[in-house]
KOLROKOL-560341 format. One line per field, with one value per residue (C-alpha): residue number from 1; z negated, y, x; residue in three letters. Coordinates in pm, whole numbers, padded with zeros to 5 digits. Layout:
REM KOLROKOL-560341
n: (NUM / ...)
z: (Z / ...)
y: (Y / ...)
x: (X / ...)
res: (ALA / ...)
END
This chain:
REM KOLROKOL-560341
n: (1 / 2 / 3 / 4 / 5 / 6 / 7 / 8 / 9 / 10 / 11 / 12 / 13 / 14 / 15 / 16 / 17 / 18 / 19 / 20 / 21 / 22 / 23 / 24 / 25 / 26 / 27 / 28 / 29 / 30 / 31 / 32 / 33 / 34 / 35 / 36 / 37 / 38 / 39 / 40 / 41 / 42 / 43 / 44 / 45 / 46 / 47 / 48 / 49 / 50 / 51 / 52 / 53 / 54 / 55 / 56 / 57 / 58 / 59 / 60 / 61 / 62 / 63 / 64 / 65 / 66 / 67 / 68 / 69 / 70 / 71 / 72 / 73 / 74 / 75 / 76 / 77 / 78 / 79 / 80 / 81 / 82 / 83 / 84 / 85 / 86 / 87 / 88 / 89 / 90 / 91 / 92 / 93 / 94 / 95 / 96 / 97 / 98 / 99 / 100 / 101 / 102 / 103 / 104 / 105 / 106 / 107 / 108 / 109 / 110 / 111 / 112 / 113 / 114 / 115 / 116 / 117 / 118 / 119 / 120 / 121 / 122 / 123 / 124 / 125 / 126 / 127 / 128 / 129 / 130 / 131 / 132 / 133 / 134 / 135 / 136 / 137 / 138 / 139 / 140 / 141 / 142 / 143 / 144 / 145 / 146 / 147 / 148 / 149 / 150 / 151 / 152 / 153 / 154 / 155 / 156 / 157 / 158 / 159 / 160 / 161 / 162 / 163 / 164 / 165 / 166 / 167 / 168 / 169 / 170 / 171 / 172 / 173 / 174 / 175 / 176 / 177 / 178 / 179 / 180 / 181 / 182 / 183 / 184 / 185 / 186 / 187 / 188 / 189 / 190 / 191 / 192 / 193 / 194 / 195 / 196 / 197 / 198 / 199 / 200 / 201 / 202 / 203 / 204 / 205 / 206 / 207 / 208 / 209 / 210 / 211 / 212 / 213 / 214 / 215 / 216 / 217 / 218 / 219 / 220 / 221 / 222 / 223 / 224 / 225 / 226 / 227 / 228 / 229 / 230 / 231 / 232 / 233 / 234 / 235 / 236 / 237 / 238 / 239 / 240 / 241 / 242 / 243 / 244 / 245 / 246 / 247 / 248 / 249 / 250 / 251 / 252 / 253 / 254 / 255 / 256 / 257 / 258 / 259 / 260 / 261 / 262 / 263 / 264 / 265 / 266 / 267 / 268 / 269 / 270 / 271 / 272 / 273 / 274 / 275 / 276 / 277 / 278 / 279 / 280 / 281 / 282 / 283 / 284 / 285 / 286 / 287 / 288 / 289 / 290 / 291 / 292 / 293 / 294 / 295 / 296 / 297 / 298 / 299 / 300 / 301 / 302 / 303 / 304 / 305 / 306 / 307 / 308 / 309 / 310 / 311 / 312 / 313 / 314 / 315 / 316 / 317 / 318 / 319 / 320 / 321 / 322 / 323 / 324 / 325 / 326 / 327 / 328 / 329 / 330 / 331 / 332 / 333 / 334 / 335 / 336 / 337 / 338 / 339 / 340 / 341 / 342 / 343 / 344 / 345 / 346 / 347 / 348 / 349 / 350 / 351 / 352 / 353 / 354 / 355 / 356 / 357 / 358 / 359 / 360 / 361 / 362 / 363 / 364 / 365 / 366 / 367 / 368 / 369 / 370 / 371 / 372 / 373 / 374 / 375 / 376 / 377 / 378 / 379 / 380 / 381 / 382 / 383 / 384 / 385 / 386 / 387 / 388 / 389 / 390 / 391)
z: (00000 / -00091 / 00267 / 00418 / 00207 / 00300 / 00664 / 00672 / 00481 / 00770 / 01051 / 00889 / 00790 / 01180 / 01276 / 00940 / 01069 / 00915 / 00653 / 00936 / 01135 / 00849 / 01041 / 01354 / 01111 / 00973 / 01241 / 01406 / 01105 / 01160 / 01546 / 01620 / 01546 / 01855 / 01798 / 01892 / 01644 / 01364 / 01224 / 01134 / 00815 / 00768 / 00659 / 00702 / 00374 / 00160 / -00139 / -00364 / -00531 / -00134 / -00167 / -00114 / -00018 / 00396 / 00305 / 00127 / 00257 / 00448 / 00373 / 00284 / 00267 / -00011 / 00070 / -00054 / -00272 / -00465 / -00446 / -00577 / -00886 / -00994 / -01003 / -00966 / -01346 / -01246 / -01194 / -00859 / -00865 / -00724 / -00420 / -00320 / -00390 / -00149 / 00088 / 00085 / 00187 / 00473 / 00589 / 00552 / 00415 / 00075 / 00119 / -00111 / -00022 / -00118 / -00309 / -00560 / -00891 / -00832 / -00640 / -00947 / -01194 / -01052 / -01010 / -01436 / -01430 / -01201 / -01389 / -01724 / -02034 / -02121 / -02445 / -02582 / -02728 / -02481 / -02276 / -02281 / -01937 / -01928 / -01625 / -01654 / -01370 / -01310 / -01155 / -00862 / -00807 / -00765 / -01147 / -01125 / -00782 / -00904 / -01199 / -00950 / -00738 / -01006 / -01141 / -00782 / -00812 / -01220 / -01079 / -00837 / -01012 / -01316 / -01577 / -01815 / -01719 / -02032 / -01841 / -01968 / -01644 / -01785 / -02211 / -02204 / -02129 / -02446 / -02661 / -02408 / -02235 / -02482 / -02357 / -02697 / -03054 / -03366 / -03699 / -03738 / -03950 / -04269 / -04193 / -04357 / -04186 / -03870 / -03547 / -03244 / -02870 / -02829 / -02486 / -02385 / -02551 / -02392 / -02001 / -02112 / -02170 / -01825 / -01699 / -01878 / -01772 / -01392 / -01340 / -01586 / -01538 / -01272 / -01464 / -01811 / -01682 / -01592 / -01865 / -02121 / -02395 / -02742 / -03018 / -03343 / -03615 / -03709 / -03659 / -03853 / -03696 / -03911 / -04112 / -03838 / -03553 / -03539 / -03278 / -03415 / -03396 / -03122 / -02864 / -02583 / -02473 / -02241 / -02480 / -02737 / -02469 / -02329 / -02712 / -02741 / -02377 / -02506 / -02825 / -02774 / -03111 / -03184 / -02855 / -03068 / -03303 / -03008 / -02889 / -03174 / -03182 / -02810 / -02850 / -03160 / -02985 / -02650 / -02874 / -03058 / -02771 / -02565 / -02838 / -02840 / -02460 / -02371 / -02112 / -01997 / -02032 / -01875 / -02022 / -01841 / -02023 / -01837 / -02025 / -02271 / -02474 / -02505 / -02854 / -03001 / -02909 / -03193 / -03187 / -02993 / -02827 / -03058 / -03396 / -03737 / -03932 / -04064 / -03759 / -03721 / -03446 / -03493 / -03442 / -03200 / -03533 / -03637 / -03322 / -03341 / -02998 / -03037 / -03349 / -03093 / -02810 / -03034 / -03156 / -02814 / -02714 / -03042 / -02955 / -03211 / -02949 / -02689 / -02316 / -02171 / -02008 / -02102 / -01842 / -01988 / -01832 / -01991 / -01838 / -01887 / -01809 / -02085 / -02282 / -02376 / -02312 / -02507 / -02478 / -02191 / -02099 / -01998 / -01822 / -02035 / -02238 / -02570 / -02530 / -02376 / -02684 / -02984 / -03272 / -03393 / -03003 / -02932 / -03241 / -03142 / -02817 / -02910 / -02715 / -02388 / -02039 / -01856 / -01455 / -01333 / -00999 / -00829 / -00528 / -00179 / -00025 / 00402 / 00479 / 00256 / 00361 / 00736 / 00678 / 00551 / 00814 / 01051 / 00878 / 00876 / 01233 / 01280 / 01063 / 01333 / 01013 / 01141 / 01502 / 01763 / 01563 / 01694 / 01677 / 01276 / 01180 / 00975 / 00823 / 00723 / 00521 / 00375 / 00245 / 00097 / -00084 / -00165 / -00079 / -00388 / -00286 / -00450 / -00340 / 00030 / -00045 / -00093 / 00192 / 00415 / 00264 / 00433 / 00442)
y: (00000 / 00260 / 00155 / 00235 / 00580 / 00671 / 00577 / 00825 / 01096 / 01118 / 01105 / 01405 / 01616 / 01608 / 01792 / 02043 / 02332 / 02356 / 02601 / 02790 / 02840 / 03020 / 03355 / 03283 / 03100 / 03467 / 03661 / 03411 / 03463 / 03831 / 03798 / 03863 / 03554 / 03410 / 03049 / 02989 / 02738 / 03036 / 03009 / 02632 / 02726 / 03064 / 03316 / 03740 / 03723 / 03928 / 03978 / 03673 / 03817 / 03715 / 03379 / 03050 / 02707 / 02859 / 02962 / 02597 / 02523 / 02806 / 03018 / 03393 / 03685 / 03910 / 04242 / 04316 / 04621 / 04383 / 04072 / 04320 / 04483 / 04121 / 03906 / 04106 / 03976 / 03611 / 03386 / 03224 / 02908 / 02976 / 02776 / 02937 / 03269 / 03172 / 03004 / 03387 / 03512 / 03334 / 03375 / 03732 / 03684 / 03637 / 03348 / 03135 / 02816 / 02892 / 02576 / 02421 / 02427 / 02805 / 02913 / 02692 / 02912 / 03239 / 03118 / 03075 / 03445 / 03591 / 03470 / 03501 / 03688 / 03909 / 04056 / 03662 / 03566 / 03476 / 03149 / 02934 / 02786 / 02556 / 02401 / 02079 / 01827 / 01594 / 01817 / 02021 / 01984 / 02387 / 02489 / 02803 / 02918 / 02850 / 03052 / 03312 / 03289 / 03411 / 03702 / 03879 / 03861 / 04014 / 04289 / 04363 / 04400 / 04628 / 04336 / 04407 / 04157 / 03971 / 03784 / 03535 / 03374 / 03080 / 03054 / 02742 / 02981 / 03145 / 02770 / 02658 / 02935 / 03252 / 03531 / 03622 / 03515 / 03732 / 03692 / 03910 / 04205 / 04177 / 03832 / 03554 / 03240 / 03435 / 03464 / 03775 / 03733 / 04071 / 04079 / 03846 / 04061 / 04336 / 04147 / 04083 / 04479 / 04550 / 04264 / 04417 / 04782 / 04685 / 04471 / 04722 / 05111 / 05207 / 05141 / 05261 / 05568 / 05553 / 05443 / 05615 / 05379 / 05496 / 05305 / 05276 / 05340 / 05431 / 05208 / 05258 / 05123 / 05259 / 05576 / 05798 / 05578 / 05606 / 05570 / 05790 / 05699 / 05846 / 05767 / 05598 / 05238 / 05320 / 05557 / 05237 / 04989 / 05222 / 05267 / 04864 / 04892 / 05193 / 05076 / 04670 / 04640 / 04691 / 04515 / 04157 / 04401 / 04635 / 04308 / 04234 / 04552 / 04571 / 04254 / 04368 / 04707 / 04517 / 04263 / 04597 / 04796 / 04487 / 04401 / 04790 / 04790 / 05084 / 04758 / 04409 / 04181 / 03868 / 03655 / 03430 / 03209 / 02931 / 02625 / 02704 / 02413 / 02488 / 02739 / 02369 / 02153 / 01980 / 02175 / 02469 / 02517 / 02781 / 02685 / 02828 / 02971 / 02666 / 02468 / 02311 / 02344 / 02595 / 02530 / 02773 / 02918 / 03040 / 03239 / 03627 / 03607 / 03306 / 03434 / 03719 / 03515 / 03273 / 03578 / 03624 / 03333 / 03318 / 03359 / 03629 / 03895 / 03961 / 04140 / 03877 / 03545 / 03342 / 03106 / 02876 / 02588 / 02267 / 02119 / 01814 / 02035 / 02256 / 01979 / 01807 / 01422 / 01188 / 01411 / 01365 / 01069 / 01165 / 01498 / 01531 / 01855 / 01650 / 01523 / 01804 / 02014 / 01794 / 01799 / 02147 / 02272 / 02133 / 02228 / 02592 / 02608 / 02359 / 02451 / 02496 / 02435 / 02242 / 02261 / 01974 / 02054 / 01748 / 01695 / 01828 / 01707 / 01536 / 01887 / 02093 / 01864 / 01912 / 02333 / 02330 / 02125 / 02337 / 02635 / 02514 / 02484 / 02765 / 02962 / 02738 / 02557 / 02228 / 02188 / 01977 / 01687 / 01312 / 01083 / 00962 / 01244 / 01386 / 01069 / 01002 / 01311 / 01242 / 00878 / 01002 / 01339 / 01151 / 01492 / 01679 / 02002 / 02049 / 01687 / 01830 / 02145 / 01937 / 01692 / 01987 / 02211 / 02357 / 02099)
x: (00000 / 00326 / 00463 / 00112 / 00046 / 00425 / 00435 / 00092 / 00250 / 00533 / 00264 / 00071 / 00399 / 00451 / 00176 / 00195 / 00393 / 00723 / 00811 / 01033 / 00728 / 00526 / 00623 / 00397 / 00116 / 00099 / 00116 / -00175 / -00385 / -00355 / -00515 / -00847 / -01078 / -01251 / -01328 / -01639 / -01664 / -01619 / -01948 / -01898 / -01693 / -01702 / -01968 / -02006 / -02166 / -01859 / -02107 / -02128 / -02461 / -02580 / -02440 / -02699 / -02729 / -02657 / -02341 / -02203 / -01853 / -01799 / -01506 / -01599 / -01331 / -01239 / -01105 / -00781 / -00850 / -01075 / -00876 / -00607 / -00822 / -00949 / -00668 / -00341 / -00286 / -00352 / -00673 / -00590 / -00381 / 00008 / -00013 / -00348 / -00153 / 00101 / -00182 / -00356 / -00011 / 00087 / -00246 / -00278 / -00616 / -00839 / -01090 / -01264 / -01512 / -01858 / -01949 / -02251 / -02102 / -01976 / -02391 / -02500 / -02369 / -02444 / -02780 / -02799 / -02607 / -02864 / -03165 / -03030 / -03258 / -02897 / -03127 / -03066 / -02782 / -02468 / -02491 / -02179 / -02095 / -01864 / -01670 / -01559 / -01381 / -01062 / -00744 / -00735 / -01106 / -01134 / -01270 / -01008 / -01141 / -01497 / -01408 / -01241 / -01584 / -01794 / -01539 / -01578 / -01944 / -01903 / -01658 / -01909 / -02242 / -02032 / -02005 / -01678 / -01447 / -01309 / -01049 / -00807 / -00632 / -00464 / -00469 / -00248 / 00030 / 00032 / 00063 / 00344 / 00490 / 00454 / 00707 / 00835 / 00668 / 00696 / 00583 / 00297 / 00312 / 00076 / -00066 / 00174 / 00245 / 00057 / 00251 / 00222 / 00311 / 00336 / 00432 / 00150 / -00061 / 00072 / 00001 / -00319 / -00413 / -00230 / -00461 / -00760 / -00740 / -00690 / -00970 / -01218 / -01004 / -01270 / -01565 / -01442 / -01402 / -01751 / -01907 / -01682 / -01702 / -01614 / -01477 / -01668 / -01419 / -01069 / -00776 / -00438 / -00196 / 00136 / 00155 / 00234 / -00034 / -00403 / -00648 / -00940 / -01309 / -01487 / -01161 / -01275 / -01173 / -00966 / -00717 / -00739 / -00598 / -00332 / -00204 / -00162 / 00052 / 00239 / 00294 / 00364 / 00431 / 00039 / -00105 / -00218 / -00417 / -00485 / -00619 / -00842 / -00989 / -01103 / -01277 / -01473 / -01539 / -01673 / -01905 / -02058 / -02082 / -02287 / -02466 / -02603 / -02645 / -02374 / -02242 / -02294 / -01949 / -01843 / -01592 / -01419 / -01143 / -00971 / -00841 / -01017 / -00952 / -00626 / -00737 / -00814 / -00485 / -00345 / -00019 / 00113 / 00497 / 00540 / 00774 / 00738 / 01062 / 01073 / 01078 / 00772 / 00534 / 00254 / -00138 / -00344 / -00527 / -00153 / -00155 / -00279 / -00446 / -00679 / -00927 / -01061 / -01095 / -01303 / -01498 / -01553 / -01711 / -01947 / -02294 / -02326 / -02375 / -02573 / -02576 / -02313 / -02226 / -01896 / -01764 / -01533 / -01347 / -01141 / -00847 / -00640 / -00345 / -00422 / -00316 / -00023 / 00105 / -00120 / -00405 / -00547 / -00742 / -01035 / -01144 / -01485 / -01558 / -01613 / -01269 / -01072 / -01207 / -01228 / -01467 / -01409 / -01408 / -01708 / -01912 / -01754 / -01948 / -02241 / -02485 / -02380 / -02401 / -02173 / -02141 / -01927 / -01681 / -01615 / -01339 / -01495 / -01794 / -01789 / -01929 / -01638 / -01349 / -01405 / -01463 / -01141 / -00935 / -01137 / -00947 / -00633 / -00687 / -00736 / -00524 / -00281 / -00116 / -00227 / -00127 / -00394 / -00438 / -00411 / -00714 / -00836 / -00601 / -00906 / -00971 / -00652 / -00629 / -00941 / -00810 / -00463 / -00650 / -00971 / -01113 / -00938 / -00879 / -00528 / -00401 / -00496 / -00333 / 00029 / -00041 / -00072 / 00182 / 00490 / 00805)
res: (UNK / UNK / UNK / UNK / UNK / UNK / UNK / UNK / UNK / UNK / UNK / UNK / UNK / UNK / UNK / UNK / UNK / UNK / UNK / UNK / UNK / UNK / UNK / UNK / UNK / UNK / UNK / UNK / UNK / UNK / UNK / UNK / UNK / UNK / UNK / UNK / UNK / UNK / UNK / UNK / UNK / UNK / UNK / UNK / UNK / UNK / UNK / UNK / UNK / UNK / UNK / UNK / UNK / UNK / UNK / UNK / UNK / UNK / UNK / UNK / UNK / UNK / UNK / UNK / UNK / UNK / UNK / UNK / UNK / UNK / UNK / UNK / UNK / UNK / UNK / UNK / UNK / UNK / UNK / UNK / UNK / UNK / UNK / UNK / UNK / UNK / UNK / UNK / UNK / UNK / UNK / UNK / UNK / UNK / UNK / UNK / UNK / UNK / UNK / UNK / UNK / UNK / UNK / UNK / UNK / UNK / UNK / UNK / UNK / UNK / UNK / UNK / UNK / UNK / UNK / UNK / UNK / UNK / UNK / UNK / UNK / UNK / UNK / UNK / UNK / UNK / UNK / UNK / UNK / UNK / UNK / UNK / UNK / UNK / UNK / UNK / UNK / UNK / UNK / UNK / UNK / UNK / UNK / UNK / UNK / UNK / UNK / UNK / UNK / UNK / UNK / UNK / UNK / UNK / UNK / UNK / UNK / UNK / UNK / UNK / UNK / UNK / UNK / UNK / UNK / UNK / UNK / UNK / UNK / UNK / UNK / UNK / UNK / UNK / UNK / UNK / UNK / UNK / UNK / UNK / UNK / UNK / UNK / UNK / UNK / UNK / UNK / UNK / UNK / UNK / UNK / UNK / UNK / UNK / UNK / UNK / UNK / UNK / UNK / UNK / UNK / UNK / UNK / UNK / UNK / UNK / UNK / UNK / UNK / UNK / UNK / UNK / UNK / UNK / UNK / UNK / UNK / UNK / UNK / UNK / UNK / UNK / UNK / UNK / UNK / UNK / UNK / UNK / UNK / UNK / UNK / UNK / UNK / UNK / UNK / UNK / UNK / UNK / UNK / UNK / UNK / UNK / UNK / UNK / UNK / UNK / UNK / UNK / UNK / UNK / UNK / UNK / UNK / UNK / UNK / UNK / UNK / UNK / UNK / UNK / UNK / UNK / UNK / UNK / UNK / UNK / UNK / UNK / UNK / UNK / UNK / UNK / UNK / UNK / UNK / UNK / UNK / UNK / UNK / UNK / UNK / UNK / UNK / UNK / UNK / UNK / UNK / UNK / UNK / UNK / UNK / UNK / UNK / UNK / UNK / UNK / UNK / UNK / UNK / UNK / UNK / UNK / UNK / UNK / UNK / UNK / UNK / UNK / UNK / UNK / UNK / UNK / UNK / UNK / UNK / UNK / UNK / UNK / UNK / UNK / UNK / UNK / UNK / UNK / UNK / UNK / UNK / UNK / UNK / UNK / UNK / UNK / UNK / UNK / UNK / UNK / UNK / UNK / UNK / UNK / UNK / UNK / UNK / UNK / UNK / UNK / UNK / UNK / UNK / UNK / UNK / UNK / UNK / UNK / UNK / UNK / UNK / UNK / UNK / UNK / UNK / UNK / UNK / UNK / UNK / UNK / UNK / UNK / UNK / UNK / UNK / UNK / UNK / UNK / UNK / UNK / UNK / UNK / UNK / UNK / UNK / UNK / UNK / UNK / UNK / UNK / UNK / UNK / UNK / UNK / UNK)
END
């Protein structure tokens, strides 16, 4: 079966373009579409509030000055990144699980208490670009984005940890912190300065350092990027601010956290003073991500998702949300909904070899070539993504 799977692999790299050839891919990508096959797998429809069951596995485009406001800080996976690069060109698949959840957004009672959606699925079955999907369509219709890209980065890969000033055995990642409030203000600058939110209180941050009451949001997060020092309690006190402010209807927010389940791993990266590995609750920056996704507030939508690569070896059997987030994780969110993305459909899988086409990264392809894509993938959308990639 290896011999089979390998002899396959070396049929399909031959008619991938090499990584030499990336040049004329791009400058392809940048001609003037005239298939007249175009409508097949790709839609006009820009707006995902428009979005329906018409526009399933077709590809729509975001523009760049939007694709650059939502996810300059992160919230597309890398090789999609570079994918969107080559090709000169934001697209994302329209597909159920992502029209399934806007569907619960649009018809959501926002005077309730928050829903919990959660997205759940094996890897590199598209739960970040479903995710992604859904955060054009918030940026859009003036939600608050409450955006955490990738948490699992802060328990493994923190830039710097601290010990936190005033809270004993409690660590900072100042710097994360910090990339967060970068994140924060580019996806949600535009419409603070619309909506000129104002902070409910006074916060002390040192004798000399106060942000009064009455500033607005927008002077609170540019002290925790000025001052990096501050920017985990800069942190906590935006998310307290954003849950008051929703809850008295001055905004709507949408939070969007994914690997979630990392908050509720066993153990962190991160070690103590005395050497021993810390748990998330040790960690500054998970308590007001938690608050977050309470349903103690109202005049917002979280979408969540749990990953097996949020977790660490030993941990990660099974793909289910009851596993991914343990007892205390699950109790957390209990109740909520869960919307399951599964690898690509007949109908998906062809739209995208269709695109590939012709983006002109798959040359004219030999008889079965389709179908033997489809056997060594299985139709997961990130095993396709490396079969196809550039050698």
């Amino acid at each position: 079966m290896k011999m089979i799977r390998n002899r396959l692999a070396a049929q399909l790299q031959r008619h991938v373009l090499p990584k030499s050839m990336s040049t004329n891919a791009a400058a392809a990508a940048a001609a003037p579409l005239e298939s007249p096959a175009i409508s097949e797998f790709r839609t006009a429809v820009t707006n995902p509030g428009e979005h329906s069951s018409v526009q399933v596995a077709k590809f729509y485009t975001i523009p760049p000055e939007q694709k650059k406001q939502i996810f300059a800080g992160g919230g597309l996976p890398k090789q999609y990144e570079q994918q969107i690069k080559t090709f000169t060109e934001s697209c994302l698949m329209v597909r159920n699980p992502a029209l399934e959840l806007l569907e619960y957004i649009k018809n959501a009672d926002l005077s309730k208490p928050v829903v919990r959606y959660v997205l759940y699925g094996e890897n590199g079955t598209g739960k970040t670009l479903t995710m992604a999907h859904v955060l054009h369509y918030g940026a859009l219709n003036d939600y608050l984005l409450v955006h955490v890209p990738w948490a699992p980065n802060w328990m493994k890969r923190p830039k710097e940890a601290s010990n936190a000033a005033g809270q004993e055995g409690m660590i900072d990642l100042p710097f994360d912190a910090a990339a967060w409030l970068v994140h924060f203000k580019a996806q949600n600058g535009k419409l603070l300065q619309q909506l000129q939110l104002k902070t409910s209180k006074e916060y002390v941050w040192s004798k000399r350092e106060s942000t009064p009451a009455g500033s607005t949001i927008l002077e609170l997060v540019e002290h925790g990027i000025a001052r990096i020092k501050y920017a985990s309690e800069t942190t906590t006190a935006l998310i307290s601010e954003i849950k008051q402010l929703s809850t008295a209807g001055q905004c709507k927010v949408m939070v969007a956290i994914d690997g979630f389940n990392a908050f509720f791993h066993p153990v962190t990266r991160i070690f103590s003073d005395n050497k021993q590995r810390l748990t998330p609750d040790k960690i500054t920056l998970t308590q007001p991500f938690l608050d977050i996704t309470n349903y103690d507030w109202t005049n917002g939508v979280c979408i969540l998702s749990v990953d097996k690569i949020a977790m660490t070896e030993g941990h990660m059997e099974s793909y289910l949300p009851r596993y991914l987030l343990g007892k205390e994780g699950f109790e957390h969110l209990d109740p909520f909904v869960p919307i399951h993305v599964e690898n690509y459909s007949d109908k998906e899988f062809h739209s995208y070899i269709n695109y590939y086409l012709d983006r002109h990264w798959i040359s004219k392809t030999p008889k079965d070539f389709e179908e033997q894509l489809k056997f060594m993938s299985n139709k997961n959308p990130y095993e396709l993504m490396q079969l196809v990639r550039a050698l």
